[in-house]
N, C-alpha and C positions, 0 to 999 in steps of 0.2 A: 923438296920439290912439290908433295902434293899440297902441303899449305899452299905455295902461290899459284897453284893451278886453283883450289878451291875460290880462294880469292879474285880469279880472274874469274872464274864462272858467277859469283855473286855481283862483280862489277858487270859483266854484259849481262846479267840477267836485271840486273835493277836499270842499265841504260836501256834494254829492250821495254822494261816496264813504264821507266818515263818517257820515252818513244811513243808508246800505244799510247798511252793519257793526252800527250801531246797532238797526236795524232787523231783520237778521237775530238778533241774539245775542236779543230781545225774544221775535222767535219761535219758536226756538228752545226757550229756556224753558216757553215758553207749548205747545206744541205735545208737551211732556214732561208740561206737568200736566192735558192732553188727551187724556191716552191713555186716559181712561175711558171706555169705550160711552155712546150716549145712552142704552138701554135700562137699563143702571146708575143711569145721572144718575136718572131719572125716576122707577125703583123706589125709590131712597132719599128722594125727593123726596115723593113719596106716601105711603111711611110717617112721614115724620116729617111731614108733614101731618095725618097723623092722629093725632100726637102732640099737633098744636099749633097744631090749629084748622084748619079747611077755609076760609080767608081769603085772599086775594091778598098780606095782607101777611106770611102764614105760609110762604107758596111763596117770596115773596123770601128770608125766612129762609132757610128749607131749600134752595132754590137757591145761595144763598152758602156754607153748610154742605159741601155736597158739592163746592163748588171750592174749597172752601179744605184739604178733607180730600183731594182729586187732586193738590192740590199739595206737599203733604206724605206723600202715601206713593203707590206705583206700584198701578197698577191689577191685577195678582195677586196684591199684597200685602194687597190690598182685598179681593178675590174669598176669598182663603183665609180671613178674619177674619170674611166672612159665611157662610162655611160653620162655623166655628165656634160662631159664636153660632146659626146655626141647630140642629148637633148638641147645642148645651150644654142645648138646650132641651128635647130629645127623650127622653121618658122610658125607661125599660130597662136593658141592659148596656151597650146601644152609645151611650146619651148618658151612662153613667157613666163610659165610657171619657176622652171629652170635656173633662167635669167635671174628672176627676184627673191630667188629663197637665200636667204643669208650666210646659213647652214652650210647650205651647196658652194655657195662662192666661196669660203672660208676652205674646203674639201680643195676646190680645185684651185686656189693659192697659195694651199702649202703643195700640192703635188706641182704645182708650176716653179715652185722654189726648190722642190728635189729636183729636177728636169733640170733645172738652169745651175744646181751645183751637178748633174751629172754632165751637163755644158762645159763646164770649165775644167772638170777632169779628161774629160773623152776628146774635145775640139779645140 
């Protein structure tokens, strides 16, 4: 009897031990496509809100959107790409600067191609 007690204790101890491993490597992850502020989350959240309806089920959209777009690019890769589109917008020399730098447009065509697969998972 104590052999298979022994044995059961090294089987839930080794399923506790690949639990943790498993569970750390989940958070880990998870904790990488988290590095967005809430204050981000939510400014994204409410403009495309008002892209697409002021509805509870537009906020789930848009809430999915922005974790799916966290997950695929780091959060000052994110920040630089809305200061782009904010400058692209801005009329004068300094949003024409914007406009023609190649760099820049290249930044905010793959971030428009994250956006457009967080589109077709979220909507």
């Amino acid at each position: 009897m104590y052999k298979n007690n022994a044995k059961h204790v090294a089987r839930t101890g080794l399923l506790a031990l690949m639990t943790y491993i498993m569970l750390g490597l989940c958070l880990s992850s998870h904790a990488v496509a988290n590095d967005f502020p809430t204050e981000a989350r939510v400014d994204y959240v409410l403009g495309c809100m008002a892209s697409n309806g002021q509805t509870y089920l537009a906020m789930q959209k848009c809430s999915c959107s922005i974790d799916v777009i966290a997950e695929q690019i780091p959060y000052d890769e994110y920040e630089e790409v809305e200061t782009i589109v904010r400058m692209h917008e801005t009329r004068g020399e300094l949003g024409v600067l914007f406009r023609t730098d190649k760099s820049l447009e290249e930044q905010l065509q793959n971030f428009r191609s994250v956006q457009a697969d967080a589109s077709l998972q979220c909507f």
